[in-house]
KOLPASE-695486 format. One record per residue: residue in one letter; x, y, z of N, C-alpha, C in turn. Coordinates in steps of 0.02 Angstrom, whole numbers, plus 50000, padded with zeros to 5 digits. Example, Ala and Ser with C-alpha at 12.3 -4.5 7.8 and 13.67 -1.06 7.14 Angstrom:
<drenmars>
+---+-------+-------+-------+-------+-------+-------+-------+-------+-------+
: r :   n_u :   n_v :   n_w :  ca_u :  ca_v :  ca_w :   c_u :   c_v :   c_w :
+---+-------+-------+-------+-------+-------+-------+-------+-------+-------+
: a : 50660 : 49716 : 50390 : 50615 : 49775 : 50390 : 50660 : 49835 : 50390 :
: s : 50642 : 49888 : 50354 : 50684 : 49947 : 50357 : 50645 : 50002 : 50394 :
+---+-------+-------+-------+-------+-------+-------+-------+-------+-------+
</drenmars>
This chain:
<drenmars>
+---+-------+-------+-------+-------+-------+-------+-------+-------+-------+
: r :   n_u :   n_v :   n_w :  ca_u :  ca_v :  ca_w :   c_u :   c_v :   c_w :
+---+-------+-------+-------+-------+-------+-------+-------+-------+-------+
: x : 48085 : 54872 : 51212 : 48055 : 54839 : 51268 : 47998 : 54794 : 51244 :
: x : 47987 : 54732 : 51278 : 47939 : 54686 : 51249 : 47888 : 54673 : 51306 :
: x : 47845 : 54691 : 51260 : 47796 : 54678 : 51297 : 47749 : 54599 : 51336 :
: x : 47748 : 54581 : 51398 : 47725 : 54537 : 51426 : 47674 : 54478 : 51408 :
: x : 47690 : 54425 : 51382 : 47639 : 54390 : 51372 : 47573 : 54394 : 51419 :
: x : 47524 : 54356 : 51395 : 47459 : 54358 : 51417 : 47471 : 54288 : 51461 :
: x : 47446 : 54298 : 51532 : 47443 : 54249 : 51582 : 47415 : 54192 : 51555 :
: x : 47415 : 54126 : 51571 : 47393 : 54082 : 51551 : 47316 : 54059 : 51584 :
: x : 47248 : 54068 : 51541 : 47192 : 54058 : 51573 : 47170 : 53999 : 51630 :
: x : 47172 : 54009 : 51697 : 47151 : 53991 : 51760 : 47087 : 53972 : 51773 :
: x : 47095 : 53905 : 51788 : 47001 : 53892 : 51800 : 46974 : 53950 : 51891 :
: x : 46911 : 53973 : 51859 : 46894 : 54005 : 51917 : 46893 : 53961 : 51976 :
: x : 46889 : 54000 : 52033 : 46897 : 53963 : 52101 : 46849 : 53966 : 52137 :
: x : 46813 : 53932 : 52147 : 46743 : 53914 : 52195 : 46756 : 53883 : 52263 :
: x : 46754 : 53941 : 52296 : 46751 : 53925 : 52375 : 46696 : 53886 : 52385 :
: x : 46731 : 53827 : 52450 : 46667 : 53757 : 52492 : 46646 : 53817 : 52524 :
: x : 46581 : 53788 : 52547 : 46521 : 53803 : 52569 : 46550 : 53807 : 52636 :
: x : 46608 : 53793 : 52655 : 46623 : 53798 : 52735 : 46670 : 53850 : 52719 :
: x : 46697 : 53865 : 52664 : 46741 : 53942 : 52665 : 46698 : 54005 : 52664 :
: x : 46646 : 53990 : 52617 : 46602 : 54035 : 52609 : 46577 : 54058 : 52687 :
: x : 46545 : 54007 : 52728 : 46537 : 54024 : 52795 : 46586 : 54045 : 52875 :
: x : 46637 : 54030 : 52854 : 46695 : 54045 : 52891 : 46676 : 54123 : 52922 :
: x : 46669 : 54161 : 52877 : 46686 : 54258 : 52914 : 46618 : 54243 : 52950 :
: x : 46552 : 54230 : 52933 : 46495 : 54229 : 52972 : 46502 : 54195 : 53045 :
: x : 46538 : 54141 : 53026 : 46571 : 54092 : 53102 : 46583 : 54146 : 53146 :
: x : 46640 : 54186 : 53113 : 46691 : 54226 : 53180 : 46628 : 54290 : 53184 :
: x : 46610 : 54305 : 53145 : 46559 : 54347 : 53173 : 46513 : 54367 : 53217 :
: x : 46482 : 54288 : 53222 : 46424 : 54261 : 53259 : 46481 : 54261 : 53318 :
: x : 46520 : 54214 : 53314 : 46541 : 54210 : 53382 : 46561 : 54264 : 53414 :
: x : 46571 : 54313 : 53397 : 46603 : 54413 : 53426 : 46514 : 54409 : 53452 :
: x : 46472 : 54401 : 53403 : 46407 : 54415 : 53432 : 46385 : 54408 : 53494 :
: x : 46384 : 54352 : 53483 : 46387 : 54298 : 53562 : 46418 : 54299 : 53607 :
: x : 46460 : 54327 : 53602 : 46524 : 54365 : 53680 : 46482 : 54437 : 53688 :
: x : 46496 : 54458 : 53648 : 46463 : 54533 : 53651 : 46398 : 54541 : 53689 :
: x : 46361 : 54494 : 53659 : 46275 : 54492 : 53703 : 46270 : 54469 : 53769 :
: x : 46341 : 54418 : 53801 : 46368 : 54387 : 53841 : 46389 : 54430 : 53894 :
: x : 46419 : 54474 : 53878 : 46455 : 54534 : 53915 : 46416 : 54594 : 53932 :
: x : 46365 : 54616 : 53870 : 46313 : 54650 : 53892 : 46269 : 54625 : 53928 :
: x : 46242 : 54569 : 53933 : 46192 : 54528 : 53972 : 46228 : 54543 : 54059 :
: x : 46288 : 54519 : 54055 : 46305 : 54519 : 54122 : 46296 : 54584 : 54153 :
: x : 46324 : 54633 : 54120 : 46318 : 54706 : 54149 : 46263 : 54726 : 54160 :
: x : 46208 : 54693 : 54098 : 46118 : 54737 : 54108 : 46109 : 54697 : 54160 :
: x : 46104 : 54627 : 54185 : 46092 : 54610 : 54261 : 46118 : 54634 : 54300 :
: x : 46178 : 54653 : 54323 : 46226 : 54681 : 54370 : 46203 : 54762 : 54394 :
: x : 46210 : 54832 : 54332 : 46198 : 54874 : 54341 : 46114 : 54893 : 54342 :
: x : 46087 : 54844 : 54278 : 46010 : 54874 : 54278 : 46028 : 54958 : 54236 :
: x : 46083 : 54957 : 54188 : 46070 : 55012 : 54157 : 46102 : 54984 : 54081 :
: x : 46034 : 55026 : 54026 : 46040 : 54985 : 53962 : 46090 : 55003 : 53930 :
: x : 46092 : 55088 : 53946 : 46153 : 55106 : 53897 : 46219 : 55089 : 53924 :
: x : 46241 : 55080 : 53982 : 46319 : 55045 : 53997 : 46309 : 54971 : 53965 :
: x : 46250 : 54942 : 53971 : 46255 : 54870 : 53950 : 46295 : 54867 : 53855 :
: x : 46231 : 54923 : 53827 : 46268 : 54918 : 53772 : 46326 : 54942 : 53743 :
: x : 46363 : 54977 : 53790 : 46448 : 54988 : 53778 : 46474 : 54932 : 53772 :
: x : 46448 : 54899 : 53850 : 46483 : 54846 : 53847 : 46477 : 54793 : 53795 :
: x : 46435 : 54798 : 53770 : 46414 : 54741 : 53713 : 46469 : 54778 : 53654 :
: x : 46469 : 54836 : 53637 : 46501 : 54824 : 53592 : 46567 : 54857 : 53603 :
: x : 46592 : 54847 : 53656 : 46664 : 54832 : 53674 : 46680 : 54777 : 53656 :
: x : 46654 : 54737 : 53692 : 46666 : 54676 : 53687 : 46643 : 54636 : 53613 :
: x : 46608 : 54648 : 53593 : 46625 : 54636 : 53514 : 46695 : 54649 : 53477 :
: x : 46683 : 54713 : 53485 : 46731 : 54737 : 53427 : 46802 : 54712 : 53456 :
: x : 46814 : 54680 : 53532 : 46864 : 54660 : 53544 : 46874 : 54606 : 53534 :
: x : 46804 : 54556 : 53527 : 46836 : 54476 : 53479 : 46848 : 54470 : 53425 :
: x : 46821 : 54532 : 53395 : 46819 : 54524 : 53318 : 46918 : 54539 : 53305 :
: x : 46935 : 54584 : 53347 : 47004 : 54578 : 53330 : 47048 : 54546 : 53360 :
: x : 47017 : 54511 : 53404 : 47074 : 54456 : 53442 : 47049 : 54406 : 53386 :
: x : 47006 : 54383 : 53355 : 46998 : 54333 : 53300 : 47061 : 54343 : 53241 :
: x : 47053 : 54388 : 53230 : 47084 : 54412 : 53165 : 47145 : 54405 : 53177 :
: x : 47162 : 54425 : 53249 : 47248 : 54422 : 53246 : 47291 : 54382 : 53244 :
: x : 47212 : 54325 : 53287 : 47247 : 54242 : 53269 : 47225 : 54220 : 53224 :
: x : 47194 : 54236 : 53190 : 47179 : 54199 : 53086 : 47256 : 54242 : 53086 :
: x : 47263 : 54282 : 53080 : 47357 : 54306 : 53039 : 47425 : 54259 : 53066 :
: x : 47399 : 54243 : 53125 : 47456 : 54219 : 53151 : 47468 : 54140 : 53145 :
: x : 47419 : 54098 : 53113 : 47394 : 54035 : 53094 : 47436 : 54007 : 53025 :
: x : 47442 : 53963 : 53010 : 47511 : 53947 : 52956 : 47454 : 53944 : 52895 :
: x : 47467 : 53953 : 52819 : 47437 : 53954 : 52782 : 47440 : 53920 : 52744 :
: x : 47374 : 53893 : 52714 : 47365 : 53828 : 52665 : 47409 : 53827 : 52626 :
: x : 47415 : 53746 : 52586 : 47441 : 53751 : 52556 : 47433 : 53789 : 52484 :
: x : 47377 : 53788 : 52468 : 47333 : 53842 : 52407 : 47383 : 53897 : 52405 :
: x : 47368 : 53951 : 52456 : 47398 : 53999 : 52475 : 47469 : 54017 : 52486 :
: x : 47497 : 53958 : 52497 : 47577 : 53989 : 52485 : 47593 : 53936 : 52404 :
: x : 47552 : 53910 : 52385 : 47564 : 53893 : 52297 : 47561 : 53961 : 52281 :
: x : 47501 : 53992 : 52300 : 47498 : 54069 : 52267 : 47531 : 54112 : 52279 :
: x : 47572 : 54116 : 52333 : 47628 : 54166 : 52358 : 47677 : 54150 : 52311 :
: x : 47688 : 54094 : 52309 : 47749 : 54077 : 52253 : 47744 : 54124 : 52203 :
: x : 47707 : 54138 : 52142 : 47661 : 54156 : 52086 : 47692 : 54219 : 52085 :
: x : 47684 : 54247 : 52156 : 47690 : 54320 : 52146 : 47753 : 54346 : 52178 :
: x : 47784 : 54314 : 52213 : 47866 : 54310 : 52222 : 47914 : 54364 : 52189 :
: x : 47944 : 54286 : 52127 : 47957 : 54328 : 52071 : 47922 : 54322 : 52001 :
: x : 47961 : 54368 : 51946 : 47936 : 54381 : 51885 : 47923 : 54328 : 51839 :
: x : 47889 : 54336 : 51771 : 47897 : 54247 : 51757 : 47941 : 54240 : 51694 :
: x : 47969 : 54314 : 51674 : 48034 : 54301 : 51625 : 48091 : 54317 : 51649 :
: x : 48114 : 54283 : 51740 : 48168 : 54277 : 51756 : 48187 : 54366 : 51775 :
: x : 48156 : 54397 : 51814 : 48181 : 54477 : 51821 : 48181 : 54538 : 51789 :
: x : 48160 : 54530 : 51702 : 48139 : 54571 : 51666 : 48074 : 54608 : 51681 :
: x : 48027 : 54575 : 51676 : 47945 : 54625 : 51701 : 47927 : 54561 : 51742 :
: x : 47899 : 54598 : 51783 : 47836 : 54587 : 51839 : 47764 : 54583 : 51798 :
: x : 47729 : 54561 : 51828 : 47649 : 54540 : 51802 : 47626 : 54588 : 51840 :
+---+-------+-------+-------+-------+-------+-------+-------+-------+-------+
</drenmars>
């Protein structure tokens, strides 16, 4: 059995300054619903602790309605170059990387 060559060295990959900020985006914005939703309830009921259920109900429920549509969104082209990569093997079906 032979053993696998050594991958060919890859320049590192430096995420833009707008990828880097992307997860903080969807974050903030769950925030901002969340404080949105609790705000309404602490005016409405006048009680803090239902307000803050509701706040973080409602967070934790944009944060995964975000996510489900980032999965469901078509993917760069970067990203399916890199799906390629890992597909198949690179001596034709013998070893995997």
């Amino acid at each position: 059995m032979q053993n696998p060559s050594e991958p060919a060295p890859q320049a590192p990959v430096t995420p833009s300054r707008r990828d880097r900020l992307r997860p903080l985006e969807l974050v903030g914005f769950a925030a901002v619903l969340g404080i949105f939703a609790g705000g309404i309830v602490l005016l409405a009921t006048r009680s803090f602790m239902l307000a803050l259920i509701f706040l973080g109900v409602a967070f934790i429920a944009t944060v995964m309605t975000v996510a489900l549509i980032g999965l469901g969104t078509k993917p760069s082209a970067e990203d399916l170059e890199a799906r390629k990569d890992l597909q198949l093997p690179d001596d034709g079906g013998k070893h995997w990387h």
